[in-house]
C-alpha positions as CSV (number, residue, x, y, z in Angstrom):
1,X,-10.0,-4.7,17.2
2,X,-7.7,-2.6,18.5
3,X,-5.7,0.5,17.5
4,X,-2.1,-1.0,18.1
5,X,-3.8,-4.8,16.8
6,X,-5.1,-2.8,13.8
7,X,-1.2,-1.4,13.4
8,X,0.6,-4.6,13.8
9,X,-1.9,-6.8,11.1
10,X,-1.0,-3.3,9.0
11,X,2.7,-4.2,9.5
12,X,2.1,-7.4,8.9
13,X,0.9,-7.2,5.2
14,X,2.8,-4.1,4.2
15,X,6.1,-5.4,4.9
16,X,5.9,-8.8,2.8
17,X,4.2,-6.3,0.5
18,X,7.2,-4.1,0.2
19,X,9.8,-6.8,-0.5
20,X,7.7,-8.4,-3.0
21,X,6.9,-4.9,-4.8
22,X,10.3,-4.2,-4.5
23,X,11.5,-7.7,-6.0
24,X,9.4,-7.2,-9.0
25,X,10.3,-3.4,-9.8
26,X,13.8,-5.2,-9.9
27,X,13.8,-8.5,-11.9
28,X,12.6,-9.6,-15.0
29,X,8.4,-9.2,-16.1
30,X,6.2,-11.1,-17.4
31,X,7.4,-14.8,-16.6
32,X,5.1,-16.9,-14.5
33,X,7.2,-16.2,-11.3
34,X,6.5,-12.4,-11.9
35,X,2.6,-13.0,-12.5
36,X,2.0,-15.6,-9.8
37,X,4.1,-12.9,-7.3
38,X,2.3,-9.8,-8.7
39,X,-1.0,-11.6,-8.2
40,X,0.3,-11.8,-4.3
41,X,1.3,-8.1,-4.0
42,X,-2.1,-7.1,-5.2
43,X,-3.8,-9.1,-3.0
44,X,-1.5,-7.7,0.2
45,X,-1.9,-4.1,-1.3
46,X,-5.9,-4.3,-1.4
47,X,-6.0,-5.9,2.2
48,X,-3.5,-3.3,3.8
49,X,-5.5,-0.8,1.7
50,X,-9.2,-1.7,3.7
51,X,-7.2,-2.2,6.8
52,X,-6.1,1.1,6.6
53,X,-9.7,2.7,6.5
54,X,-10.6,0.9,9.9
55,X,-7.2,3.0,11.0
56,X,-7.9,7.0,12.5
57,X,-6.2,9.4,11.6
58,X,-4.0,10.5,14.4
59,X,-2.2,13.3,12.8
60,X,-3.3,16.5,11.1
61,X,-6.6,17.7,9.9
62,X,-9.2,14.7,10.5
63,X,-12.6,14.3,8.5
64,X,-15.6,13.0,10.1
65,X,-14.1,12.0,13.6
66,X,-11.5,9.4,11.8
67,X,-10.3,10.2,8.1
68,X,-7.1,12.1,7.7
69,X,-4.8,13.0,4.7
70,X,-3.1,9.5,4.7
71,X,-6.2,7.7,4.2
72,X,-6.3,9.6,0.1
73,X,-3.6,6.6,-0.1
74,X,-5.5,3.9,0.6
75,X,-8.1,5.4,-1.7
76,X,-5.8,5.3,-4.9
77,X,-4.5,2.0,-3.9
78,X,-8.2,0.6,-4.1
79,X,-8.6,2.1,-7.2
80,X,-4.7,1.7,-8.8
81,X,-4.6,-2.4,-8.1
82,X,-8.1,-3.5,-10.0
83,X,-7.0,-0.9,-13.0
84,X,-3.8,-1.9,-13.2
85,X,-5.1,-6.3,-13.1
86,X,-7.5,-4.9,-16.1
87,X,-4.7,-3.5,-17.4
88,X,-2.5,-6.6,-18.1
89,X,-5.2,-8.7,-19.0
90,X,-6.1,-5.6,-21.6
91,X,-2.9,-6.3,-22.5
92,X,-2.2,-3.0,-22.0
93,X,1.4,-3.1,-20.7
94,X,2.4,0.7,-20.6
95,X,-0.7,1.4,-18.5
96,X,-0.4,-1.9,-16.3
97,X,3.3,-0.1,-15.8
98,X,2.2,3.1,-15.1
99,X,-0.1,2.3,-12.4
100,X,2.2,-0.5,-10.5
101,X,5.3,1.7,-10.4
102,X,2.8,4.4,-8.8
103,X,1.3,2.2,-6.4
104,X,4.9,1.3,-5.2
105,X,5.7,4.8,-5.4
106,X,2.5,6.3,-4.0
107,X,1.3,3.5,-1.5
108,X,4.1,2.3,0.0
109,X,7.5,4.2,-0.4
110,X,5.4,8.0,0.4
111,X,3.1,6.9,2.9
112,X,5.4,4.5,4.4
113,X,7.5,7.7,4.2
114,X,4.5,9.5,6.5
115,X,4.5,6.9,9.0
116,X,7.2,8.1,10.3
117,X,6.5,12.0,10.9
118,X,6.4,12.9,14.3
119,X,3.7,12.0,16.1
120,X,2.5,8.6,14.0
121,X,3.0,5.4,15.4
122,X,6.0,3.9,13.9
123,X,7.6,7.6,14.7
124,X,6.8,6.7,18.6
125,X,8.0,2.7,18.5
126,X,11.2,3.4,16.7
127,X,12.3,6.9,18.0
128,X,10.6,7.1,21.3
């Protein structure tokens, strides 16, 4: 797969991904809409998370030929989404919480924010 297919199957699950996170920061937790939904986002975040790491690095210092800064996202993201599922089902709310705000925070509103530096693709489509 390419590059630019790799990019638009990225697209593809972080936008949905994105509205969904953003729907449930916004309404009303714990009903059945919010778990059945949440169980969605989780399973977007993990996919465009492994997606990510088939993705190089085309910007700033690059580890091994293909890593690069950006990729430390996709790392928490593996790790925030199962801890934050053991969470709830812990019934540990505050932690559940904790780690869903960050993964909205960290993996898609900051390195959303980094696709669009200079040089990185969505930089090039939309300003170019």
């Amino acid at each position: 797969m390419t590059y630019l297919q790799l990019a638009y199957l990225h697209l593809s699950t972080v936008l949905p991904a994105f509205l969904i996170g953003s729907y449930l920061l916004l309404n009303r937790k714990g009903t059945s809409f919010h778990k059945w939904l949440g169980k969605i986002y989780m399973l977007l975040m993990i996919v465009t998370a492994v997606m990510t790491l088939f993705m190089s690095a085309e910007v700033g210092p690059i580890l091994f030929n293909h890593f690069g800064l950006i990729h430390l996202f996709s790392v928490f993201v593996l790790y925030a989404v199962p801890t934050a599922y053991m969470a709830i089902k812990n019934n540990n709310i505050k932690k559940h919480r904790g780690y869903m705000i960050g993964l909205y925070l960290g993996g898609l509103l900051i390195a959303g924010g980094f696709s669009f530096a200079p040089g990185r693709l969505l930089n090039n489509w939309i300003f170019s």
